[in-house]
N, C-alpha and C positions, 0 to 999 in steps of 0.2 A: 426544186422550188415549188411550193404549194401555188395551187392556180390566184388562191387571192392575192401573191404578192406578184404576176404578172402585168407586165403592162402590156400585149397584148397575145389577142386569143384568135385560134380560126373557127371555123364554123364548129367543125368535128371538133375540138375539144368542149368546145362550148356546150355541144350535143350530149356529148358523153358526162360531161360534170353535172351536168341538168337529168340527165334521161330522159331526155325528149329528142326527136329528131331534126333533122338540121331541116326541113321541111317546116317547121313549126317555126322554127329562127326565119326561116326568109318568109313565115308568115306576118310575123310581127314586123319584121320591115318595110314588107310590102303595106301595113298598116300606118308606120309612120310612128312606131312605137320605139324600133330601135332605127340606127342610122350608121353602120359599122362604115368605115372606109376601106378604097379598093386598092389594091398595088398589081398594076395588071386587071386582072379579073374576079383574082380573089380576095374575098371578104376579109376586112383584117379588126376584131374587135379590140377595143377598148375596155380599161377597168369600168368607167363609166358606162360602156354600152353592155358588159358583164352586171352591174349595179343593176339599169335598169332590167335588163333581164331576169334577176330576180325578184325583181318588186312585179313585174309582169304576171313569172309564175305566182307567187305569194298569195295576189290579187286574184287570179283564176281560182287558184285551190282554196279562197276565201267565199268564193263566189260571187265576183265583184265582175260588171261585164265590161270590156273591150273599151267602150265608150270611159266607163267610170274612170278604167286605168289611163287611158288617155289623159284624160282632165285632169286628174292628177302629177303624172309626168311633166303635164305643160307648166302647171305651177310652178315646180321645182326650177323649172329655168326662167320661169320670170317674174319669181320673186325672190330675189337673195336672204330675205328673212324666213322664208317659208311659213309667213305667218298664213298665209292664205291659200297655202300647202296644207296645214294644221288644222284648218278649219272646215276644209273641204274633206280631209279625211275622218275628222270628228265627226261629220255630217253622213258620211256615208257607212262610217261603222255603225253608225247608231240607225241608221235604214236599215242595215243589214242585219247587225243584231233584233231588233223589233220585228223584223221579217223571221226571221231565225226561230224567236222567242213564238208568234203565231203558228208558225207549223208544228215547232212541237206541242204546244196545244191540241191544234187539231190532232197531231199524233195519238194523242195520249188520248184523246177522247175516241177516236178511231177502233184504237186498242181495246179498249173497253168494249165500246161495243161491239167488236168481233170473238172477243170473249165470251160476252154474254151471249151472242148467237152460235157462238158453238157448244157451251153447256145445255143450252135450249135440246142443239142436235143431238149430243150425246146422251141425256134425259130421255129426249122421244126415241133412240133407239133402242137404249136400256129396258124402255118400257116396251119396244115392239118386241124387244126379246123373252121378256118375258111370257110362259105357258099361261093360254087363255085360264081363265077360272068358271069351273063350271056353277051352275044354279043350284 
């Protein structure tokens, strides 16, 4: 049975579907991000706590921080329209993108001008290379 049609998960699968470490999972719990239940001692996840683990990662590999993810998660549960689920992420991709969009700027103008300062070098040693000229 494919992991997305379980209904629930332990740590170590969780770890291993993701390729992250089950260290990373009891980070996010310890954050308040996930909330898996216990039977005994051991961690027993949820489709749901599967869900939000991916929106977790997603968010990180987006470049969205800890906090962001959070405020987002909270929405989803307390607003059943997720209108203000929608709004908050409308708000933050557009931070992010515009942040995004400025660095590659800076990028590109960076580029350039480490371009140009290496043809500069490669010019003045072309020229050091060259046999003096006599009078």
């Amino acid at each position: 049975m494919p992991n997305s049609e379980k209904s629930l998960y332990s740590i170590a699968e969780l770890a291993r579907e993701f390729a992250i470490s089950t260290r990373t999972i009891r980070f996010y719990e310890a954050k308040g991000l996930i909330a898996p239940n216990r039977v005994g001692g051991t961690r027993v996840f949820s489709r749901r706590d599967r869900a939000r683990l991916m929106l977790i990662l997603r968010g990180k590999r987006l470049g969205f921080s800890l906090r962001e993810i959070s405020d987002y998660l909270g929405l989803y549960d307390a607003d059943p329209a997720q209108k203000s689920q929608v709004e908050l992420l409308h708000n933050l991709v557009s931070q992010r993108l515009d942040k995004l969009e400025q660095q590659q700027r800076d990028l590109t103008t960076t580029i350039r001008e480490l371009r140009e300062i290496r043809q500069q070098a490669e010019d003045q040693l072309a020229d050091a290379r060259k046999p003096a000229r006599s009078a």
